[in-house]
N, C-alpha and C positions, 0 to 999 in steps of 0.2 A: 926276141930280138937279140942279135949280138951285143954284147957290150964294145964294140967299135960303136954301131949303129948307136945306140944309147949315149955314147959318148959326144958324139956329131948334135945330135939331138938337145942336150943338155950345155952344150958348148954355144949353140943357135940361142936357148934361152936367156943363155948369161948376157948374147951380147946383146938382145934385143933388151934386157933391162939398163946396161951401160948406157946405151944410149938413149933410152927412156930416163935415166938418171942423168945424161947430162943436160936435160933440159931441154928449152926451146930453142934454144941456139943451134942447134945443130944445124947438117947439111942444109935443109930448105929456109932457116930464117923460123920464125914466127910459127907459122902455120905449114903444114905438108902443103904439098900440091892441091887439094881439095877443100883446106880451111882446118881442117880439123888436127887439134893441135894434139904433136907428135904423141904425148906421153899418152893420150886419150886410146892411142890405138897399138904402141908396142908394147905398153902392159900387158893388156889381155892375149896379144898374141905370143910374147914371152908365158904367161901361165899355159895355152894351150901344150906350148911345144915341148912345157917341162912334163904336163902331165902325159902325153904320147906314149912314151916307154913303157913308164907306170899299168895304162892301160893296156896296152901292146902284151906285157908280159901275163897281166892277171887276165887275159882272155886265151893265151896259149894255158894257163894253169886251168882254167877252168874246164878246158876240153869237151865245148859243147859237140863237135861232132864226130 
């Protein structure tokens, strides 16, 4: 991946934890739309989106085909 693309990427993760850090107060109150309280679900989507690049790159290194 490019490091633009990586950059995007890693910028996406920062702010899903910001706002996983700011608590439950955010945008929806309390609870998301569905019950399920905010920080429950943009943590793990902030980890996915750090690890991306990470992945993205050591599968170009690896050059399976």
């Amino acid at each position: 991946m490019s490091p633009k693309t990586d950059f995007f990427f890693y910028l996406a993760s920062v702010i899903c934890f910001l706002i996983a850090a700011a608590g439950s107060e955010w945008r929806f109150g309390r609870h998301g739309r569905r019950g399920v309280a905010p920080r429950l679900v943009l943590v793990p989507l902030g980890l996915a989106v750090f690890v991306i690049p990470v992945m993205m790159d050591a599968w170009e290194a690896a050059d399976f085909f």
